[in-house]
PyMOL commands that place a pseudoatom at each C-alpha (Angstrom):
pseudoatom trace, name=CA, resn=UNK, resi=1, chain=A, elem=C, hetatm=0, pos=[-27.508, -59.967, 49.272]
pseudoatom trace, name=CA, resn=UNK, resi=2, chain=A, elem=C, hetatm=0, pos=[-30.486, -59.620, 47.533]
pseudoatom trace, name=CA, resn=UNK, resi=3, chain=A, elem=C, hetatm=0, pos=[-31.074, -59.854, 43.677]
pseudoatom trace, name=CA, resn=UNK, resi=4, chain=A, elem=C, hetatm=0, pos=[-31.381, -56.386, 43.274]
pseudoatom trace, name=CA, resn=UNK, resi=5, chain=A, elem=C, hetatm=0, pos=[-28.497, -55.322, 46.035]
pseudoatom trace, name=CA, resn=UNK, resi=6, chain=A, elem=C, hetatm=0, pos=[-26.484, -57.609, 43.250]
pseudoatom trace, name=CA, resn=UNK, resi=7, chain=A, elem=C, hetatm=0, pos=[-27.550, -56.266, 40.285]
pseudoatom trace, name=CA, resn=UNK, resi=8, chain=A, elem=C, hetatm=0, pos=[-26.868, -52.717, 41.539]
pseudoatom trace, name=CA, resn=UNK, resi=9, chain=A, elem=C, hetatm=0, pos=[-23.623, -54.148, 42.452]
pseudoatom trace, name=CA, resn=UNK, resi=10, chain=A, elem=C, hetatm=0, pos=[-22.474, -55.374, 39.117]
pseudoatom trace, name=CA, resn=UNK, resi=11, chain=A, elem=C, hetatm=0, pos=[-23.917, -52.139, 37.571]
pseudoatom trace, name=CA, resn=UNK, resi=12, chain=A, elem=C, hetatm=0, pos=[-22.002, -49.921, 39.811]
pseudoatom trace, name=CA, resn=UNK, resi=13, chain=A, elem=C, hetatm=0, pos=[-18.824, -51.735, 39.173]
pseudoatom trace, name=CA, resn=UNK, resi=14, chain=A, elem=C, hetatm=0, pos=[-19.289, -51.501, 34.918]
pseudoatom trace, name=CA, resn=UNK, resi=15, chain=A, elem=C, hetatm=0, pos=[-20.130, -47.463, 35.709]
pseudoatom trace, name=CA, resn=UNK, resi=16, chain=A, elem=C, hetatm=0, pos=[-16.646, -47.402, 37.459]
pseudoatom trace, name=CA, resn=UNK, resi=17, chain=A, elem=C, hetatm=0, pos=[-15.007, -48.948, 34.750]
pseudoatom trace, name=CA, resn=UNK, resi=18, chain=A, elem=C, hetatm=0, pos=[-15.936, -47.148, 31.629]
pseudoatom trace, name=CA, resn=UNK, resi=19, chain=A, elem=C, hetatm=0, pos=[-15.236, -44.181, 34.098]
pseudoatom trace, name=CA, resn=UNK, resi=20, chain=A, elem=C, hetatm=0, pos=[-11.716, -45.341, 34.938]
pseudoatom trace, name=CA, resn=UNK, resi=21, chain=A, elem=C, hetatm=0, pos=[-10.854, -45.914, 31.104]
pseudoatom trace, name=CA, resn=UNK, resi=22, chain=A, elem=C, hetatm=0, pos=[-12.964, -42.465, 29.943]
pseudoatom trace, name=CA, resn=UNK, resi=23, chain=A, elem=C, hetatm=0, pos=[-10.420, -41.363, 32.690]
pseudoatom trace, name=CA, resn=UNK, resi=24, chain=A, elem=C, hetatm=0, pos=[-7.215, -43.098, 31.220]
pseudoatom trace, name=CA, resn=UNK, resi=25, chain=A, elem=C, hetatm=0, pos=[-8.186, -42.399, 27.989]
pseudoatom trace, name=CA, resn=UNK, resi=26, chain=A, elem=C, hetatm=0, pos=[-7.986, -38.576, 28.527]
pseudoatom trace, name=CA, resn=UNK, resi=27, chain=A, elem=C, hetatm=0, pos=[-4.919, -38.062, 30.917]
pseudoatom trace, name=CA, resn=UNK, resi=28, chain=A, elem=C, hetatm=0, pos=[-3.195, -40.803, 27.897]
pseudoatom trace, name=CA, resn=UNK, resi=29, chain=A, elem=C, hetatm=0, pos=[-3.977, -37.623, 25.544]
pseudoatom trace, name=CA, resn=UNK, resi=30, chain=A, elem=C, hetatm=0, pos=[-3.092, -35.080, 27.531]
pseudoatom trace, name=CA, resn=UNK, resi=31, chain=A, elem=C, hetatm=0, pos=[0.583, -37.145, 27.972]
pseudoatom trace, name=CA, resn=UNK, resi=32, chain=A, elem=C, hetatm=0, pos=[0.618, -36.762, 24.421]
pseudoatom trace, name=CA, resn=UNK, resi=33, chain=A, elem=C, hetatm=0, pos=[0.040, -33.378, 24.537]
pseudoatom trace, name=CA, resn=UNK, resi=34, chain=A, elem=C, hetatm=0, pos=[2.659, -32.687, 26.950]
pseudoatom trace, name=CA, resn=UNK, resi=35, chain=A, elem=C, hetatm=0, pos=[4.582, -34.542, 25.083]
pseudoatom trace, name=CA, resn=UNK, resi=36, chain=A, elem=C, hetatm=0, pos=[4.464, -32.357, 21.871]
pseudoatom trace, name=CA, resn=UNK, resi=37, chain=A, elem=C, hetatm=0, pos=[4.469, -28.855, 24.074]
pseudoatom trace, name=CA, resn=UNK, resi=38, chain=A, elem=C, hetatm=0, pos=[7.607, -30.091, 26.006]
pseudoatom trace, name=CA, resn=UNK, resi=39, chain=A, elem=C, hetatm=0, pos=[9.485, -30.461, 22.579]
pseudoatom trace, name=CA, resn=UNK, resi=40, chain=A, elem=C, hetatm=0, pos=[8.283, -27.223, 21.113]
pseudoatom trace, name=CA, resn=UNK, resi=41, chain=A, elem=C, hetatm=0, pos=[9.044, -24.877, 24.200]
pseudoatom trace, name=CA, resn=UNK, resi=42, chain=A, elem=C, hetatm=0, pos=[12.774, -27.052, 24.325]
pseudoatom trace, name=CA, resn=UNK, resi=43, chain=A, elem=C, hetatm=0, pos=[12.920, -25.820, 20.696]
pseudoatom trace, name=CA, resn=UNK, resi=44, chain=A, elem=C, hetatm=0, pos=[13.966, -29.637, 20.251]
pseudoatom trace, name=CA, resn=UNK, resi=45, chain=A, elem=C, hetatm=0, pos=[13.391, -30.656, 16.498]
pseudoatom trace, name=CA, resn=UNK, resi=46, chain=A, elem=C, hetatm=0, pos=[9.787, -32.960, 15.610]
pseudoatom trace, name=CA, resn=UNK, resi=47, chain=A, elem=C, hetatm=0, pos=[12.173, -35.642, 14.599]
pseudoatom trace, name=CA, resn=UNK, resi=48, chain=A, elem=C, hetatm=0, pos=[13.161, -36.444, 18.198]
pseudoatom trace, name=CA, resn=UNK, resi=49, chain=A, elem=C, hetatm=0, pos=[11.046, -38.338, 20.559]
pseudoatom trace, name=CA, resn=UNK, resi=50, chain=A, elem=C, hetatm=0, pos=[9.013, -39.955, 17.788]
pseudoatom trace, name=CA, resn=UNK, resi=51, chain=A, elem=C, hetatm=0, pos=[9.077, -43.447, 18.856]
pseudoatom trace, name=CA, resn=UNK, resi=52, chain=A, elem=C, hetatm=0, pos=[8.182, -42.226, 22.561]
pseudoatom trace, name=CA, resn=UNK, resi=53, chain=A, elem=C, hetatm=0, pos=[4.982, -40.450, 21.301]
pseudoatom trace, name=CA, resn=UNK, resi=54, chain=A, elem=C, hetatm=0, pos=[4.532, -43.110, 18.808]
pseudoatom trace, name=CA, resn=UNK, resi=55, chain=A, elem=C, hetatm=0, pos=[4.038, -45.769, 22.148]
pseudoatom trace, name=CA, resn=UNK, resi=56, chain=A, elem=C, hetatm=0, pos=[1.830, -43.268, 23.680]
pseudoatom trace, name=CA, resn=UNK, resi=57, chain=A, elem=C, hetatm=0, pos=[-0.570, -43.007, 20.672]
pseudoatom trace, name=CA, resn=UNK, resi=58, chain=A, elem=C, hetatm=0, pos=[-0.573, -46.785, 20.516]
pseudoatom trace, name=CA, resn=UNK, resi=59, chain=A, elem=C, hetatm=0, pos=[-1.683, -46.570, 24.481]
pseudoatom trace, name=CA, resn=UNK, resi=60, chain=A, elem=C, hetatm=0, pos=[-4.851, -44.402, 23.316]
pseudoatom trace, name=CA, resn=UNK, resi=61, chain=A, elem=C, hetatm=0, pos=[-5.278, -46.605, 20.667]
pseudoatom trace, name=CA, resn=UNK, resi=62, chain=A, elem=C, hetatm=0, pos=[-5.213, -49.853, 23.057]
pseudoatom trace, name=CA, resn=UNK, resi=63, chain=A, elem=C, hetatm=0, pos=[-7.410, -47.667, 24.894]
pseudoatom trace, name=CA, resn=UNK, resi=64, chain=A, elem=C, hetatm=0, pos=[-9.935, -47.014, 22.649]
pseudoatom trace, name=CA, resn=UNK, resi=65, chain=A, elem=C, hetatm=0, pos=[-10.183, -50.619, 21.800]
pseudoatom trace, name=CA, resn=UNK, resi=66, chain=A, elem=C, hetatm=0, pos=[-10.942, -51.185, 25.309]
pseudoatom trace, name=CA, resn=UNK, resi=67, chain=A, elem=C, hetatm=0, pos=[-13.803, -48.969, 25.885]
pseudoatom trace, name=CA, resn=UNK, resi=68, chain=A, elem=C, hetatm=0, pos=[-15.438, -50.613, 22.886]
pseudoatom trace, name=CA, resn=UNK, resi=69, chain=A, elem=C, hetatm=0, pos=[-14.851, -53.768, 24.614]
pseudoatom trace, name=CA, resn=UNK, resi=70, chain=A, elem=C, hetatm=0, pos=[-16.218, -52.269, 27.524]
pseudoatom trace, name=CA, resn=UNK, resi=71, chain=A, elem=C, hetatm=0, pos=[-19.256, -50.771, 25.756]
pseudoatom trace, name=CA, resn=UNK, resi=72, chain=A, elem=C, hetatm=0, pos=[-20.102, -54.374, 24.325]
pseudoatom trace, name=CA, resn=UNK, resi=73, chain=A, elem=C, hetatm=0, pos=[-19.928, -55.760, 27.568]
pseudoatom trace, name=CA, resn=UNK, resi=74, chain=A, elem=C, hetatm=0, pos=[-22.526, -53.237, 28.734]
pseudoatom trace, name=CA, resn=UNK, resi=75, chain=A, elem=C, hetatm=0, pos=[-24.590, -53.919, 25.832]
pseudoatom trace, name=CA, resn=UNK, resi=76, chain=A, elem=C, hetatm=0, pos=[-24.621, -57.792, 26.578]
pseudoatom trace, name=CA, resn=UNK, resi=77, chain=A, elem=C, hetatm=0, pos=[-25.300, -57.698, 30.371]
pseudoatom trace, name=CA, resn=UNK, resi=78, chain=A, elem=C, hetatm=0, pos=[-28.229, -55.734, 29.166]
pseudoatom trace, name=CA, resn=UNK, resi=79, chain=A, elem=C, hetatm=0, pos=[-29.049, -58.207, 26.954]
pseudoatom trace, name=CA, resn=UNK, resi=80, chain=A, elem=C, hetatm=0, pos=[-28.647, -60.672, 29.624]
pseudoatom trace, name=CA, resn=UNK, resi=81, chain=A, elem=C, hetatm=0, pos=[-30.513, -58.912, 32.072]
pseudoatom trace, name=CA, resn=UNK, resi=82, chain=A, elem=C, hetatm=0, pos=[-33.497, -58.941, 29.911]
pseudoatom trace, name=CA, resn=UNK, resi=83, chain=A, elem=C, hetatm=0, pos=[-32.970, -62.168, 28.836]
pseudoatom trace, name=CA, resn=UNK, resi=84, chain=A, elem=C, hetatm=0, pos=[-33.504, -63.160, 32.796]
pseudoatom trace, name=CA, resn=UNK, resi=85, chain=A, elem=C, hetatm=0, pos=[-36.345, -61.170, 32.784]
pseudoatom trace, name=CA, resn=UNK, resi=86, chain=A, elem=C, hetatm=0, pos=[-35.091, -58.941, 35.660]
pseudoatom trace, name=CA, resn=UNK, resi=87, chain=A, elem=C, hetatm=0, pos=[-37.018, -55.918, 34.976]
pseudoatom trace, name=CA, resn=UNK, resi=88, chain=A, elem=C, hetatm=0, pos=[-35.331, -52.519, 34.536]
pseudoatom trace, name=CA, resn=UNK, resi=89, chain=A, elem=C, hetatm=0, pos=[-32.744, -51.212, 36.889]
pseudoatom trace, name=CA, resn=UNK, resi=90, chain=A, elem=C, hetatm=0, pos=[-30.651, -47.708, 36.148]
pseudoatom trace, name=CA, resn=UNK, resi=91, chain=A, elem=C, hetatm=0, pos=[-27.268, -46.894, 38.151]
pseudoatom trace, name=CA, resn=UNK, resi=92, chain=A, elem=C, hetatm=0, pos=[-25.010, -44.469, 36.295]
pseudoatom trace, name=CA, resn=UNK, resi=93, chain=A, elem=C, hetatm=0, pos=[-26.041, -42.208, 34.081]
pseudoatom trace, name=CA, resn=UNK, resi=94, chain=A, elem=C, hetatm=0, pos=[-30.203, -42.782, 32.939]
pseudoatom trace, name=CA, resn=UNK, resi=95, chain=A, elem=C, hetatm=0, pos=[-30.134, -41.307, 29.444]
pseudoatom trace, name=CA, resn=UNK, resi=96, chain=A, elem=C, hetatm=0, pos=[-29.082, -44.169, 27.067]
pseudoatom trace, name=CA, resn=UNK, resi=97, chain=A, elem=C, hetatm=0, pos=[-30.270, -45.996, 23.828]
pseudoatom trace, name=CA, resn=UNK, resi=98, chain=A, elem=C, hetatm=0, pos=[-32.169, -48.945, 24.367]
pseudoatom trace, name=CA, resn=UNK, resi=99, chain=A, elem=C, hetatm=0, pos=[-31.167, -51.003, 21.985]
pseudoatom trace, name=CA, resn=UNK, resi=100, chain=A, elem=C, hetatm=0, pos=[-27.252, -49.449, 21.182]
pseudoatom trace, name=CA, resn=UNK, resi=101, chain=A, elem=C, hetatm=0, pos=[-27.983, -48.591, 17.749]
pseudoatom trace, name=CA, resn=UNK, resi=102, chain=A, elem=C, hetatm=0, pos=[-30.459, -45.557, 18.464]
pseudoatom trace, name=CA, resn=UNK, resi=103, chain=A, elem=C, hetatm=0, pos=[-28.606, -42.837, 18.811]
pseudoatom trace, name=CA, resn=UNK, resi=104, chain=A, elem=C, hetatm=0, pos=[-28.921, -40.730, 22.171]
pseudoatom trace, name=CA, resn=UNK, resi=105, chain=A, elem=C, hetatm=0, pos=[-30.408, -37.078, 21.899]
pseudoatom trace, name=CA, resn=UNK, resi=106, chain=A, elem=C, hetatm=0, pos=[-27.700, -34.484, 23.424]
pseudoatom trace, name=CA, resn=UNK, resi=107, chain=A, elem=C, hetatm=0, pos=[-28.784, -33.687, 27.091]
pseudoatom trace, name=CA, resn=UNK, resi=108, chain=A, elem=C, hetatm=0, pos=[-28.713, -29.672, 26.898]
pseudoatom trace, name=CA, resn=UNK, resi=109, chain=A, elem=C, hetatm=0, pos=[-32.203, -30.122, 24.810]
pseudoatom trace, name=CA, resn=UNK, resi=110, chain=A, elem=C, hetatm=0, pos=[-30.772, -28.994, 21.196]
pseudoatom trace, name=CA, resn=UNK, resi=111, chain=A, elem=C, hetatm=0, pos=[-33.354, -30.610, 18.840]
pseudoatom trace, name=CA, resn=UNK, resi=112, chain=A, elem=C, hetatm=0, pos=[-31.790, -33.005, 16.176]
pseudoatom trace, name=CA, resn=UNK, resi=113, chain=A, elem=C, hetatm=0, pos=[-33.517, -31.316, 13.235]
pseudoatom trace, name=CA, resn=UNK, resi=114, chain=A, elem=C, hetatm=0, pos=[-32.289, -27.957, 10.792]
pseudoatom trace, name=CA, resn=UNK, resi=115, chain=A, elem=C, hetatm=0, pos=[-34.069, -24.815, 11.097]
pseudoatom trace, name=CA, resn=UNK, resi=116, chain=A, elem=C, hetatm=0, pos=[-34.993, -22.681, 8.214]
pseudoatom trace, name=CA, resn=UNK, resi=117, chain=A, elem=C, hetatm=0, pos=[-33.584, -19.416, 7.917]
pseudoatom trace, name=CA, resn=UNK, resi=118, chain=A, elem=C, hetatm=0, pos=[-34.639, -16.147, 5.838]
for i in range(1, 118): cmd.bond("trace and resi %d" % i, "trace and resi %d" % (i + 1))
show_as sticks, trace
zoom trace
């Protein structure tokens, strides 16, 4: 393999990953959510179950730690990548900060600024 077939490589496999924990991050909530709708339509008092949902909080929690991690990996292999002076290569989604501390502009084209009203 080629530099590039690599780079593309690794890239693909980081886009897959904060995929896969985007993914686990929002069937952990919707557990969570079952979890509270289950109890209400069994009429079954708040007070039950609350070390259960408790653990499954914590799992969105570990979760959310993890996509930060994730995120700062991202941020670093960019880092690397320029450091190598590779060039610029895109696989996943193309709209992102440059730097990860400029904000992104939302992709439906809403500006970021407040219109006057009469």
């Amino acid at each position: 393999m080629d530099r590039t077939e690599v780079i593309a490589s690794v890239a693909g496999d980081l886009h897959a990953t904060e995929k896969a924990i985007d993914a686990a991050i929002t069937q952990a909530t919707t557990l969570v959510q079952s979890m509270i709708g289950g109890r209400t339509a069994l009429s079954v008092s708040p007070v039950a179950f609350t070390m259960s949902q408790t653990k499954a909080m914590d799992t969105i929690a570990a979760l959310s730690s993890a996509r930060e991690a994730i995120v700062a990996c991202h941020a670093e292999l960019q880092k690397d990548h320029r450091r190598m002076g590779w060039g610029v290569y895109a696989v996943g989604p193309v709209d992102k900060p440059d730097d990860w501390e400029t904000p992104m502009r939302p992709p439906w084209g809403v500006s970021n600024h407040l219109n006057q009203v009469a």
